[in-house]
C-alpha positions as CSV (number, residue, x, y, z in Angstrom):
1,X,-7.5,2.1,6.9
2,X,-10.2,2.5,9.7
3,X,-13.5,2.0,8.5
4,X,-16.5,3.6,10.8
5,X,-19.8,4.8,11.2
6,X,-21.5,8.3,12.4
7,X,-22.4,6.3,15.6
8,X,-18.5,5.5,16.3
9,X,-18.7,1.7,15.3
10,X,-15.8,0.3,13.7
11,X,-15.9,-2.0,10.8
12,X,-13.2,-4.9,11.7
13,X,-12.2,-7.9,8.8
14,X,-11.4,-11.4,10.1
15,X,-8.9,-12.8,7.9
16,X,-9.1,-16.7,6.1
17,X,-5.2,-16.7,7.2
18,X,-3.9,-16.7,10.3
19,X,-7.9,-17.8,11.7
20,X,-8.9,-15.3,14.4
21,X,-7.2,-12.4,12.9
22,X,-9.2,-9.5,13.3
23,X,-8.3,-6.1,11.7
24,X,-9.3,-3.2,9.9
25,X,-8.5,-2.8,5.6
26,X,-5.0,-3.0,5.4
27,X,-2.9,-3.6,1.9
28,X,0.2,-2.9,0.1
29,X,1.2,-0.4,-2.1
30,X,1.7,-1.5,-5.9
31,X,4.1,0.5,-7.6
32,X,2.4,3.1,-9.6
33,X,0.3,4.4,-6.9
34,X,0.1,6.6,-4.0
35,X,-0.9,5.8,-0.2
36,X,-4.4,7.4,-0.6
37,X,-4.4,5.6,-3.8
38,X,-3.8,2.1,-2.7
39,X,-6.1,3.0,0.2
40,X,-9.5,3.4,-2.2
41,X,-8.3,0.6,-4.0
42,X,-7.7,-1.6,-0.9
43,X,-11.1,-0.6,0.6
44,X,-12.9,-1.0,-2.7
45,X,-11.0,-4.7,-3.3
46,X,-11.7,-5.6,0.8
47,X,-15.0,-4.9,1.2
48,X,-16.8,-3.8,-1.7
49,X,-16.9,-0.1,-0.7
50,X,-16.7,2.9,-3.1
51,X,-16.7,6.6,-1.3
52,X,-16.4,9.8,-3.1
53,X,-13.2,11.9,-4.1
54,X,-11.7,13.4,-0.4
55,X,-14.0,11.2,1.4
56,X,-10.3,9.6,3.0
57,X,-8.7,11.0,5.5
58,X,-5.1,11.2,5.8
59,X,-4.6,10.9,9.8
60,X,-0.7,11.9,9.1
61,X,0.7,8.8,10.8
62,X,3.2,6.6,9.4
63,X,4.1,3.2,11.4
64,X,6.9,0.5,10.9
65,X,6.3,-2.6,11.9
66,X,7.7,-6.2,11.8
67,X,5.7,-8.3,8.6
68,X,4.3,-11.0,10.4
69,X,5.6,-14.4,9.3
70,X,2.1,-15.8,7.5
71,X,2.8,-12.8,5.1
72,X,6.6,-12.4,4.5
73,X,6.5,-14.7,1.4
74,X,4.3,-12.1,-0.1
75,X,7.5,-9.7,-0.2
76,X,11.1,-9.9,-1.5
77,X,13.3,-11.9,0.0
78,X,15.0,-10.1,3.1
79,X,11.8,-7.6,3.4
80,X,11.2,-8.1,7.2
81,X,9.2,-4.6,7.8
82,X,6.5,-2.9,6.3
83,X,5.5,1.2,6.5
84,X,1.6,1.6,7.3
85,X,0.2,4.9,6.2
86,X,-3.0,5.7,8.6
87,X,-6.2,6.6,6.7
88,X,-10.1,6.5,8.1
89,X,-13.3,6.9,6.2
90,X,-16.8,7.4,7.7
91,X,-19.6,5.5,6.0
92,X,-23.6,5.0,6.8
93,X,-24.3,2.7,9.2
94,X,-26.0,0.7,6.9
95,X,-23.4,0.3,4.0
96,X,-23.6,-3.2,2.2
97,X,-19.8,-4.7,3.3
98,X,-18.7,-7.5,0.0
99,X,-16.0,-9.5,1.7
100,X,-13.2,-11.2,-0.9
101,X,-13.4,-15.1,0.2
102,X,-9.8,-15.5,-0.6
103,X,-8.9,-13.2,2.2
104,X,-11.7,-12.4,4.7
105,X,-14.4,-14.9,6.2
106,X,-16.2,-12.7,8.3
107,X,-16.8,-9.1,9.7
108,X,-18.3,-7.1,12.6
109,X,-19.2,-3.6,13.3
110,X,-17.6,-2.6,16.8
111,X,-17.7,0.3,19.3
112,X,-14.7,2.0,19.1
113,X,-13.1,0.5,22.1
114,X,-14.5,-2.8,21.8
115,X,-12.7,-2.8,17.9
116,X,-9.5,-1.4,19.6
117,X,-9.8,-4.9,22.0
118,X,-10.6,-7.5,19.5
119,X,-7.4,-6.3,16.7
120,X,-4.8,-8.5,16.5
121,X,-2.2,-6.1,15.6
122,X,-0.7,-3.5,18.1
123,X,-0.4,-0.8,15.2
124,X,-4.2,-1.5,14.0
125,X,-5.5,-1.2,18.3
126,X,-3.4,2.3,18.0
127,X,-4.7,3.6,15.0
128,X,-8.4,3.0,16.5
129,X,-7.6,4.9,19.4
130,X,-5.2,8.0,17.6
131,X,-7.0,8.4,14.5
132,X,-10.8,8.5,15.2
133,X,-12.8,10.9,16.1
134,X,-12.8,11.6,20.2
135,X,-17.0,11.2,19.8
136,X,-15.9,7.0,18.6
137,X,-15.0,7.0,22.2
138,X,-18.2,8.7,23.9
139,X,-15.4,12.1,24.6
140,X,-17.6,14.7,23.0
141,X,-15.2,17.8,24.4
142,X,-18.1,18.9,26.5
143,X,-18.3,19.4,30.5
């Protein structure tokens, strides 16, 4: 889930686990909830952040990619590909971020195309650029 700002900043996790890998909130579905659902849970769990009912938005993209290995023994055996459901949520500039020590030791707030740069993870760099709005990216649609 892409976390930003009015001002187009993107709020990017760096995990404990692989060191020096940078990302937005990502998690995994548990088995009695929806996408959106694990997305407020993952957000709220991540970084401490509570937004209103319809506050998420669904950005309609679905991605499969390859579980990197530091994760794989995190799903059953076999399980070699994951299904990432894109979500974003705008936020005030000056929201208070709570990191979870067990999986994040730092964060940064980054322009939209400086984020898309620093993610390790191809799906994460094109959700950045897909999913936000064209204004993240200094396109405001006007001559």
């Amino acid at each position: 889930m892409l976390v930003h700002d009015r001002t187009g900043r993107v709020l990017l996790l760096e995990r404990v686990a692989p060191p020096g890998w940078w990302q937005s909130v990502t998690g995994s579905l548990e088995w009695d909830e929806t996408p959106l659902e694990a997305a407020r849970r993952e957000l709220r769990e991540e970084t401490g952040l509570e937004v209103a009912p319809g506050a998420l938005v669904d950005c309609h993209r679905r991605c499969r990619y390859p579980i990197h290995p530091a994760w794989r023994d995190r799903y059953a055996p076999g399980v070699r590909e994951n299904l990432e459901h894109w979500f974003r949520v705008e936020v005030p500039a000056d929201a208070a971020i709570h990191l979870d020590p067990r999986e994040h030791r730092a964060y940064c707030w980054l322009p939209a195309p400086e984020a898309a740069r620093r993610v390790t993870s191809w799906s994460n760099r094109e959700a950045i650029t897909d999913c936000l709005p064209a204004s993240s990216f200094g396109n405001t649609g006007s001559p």
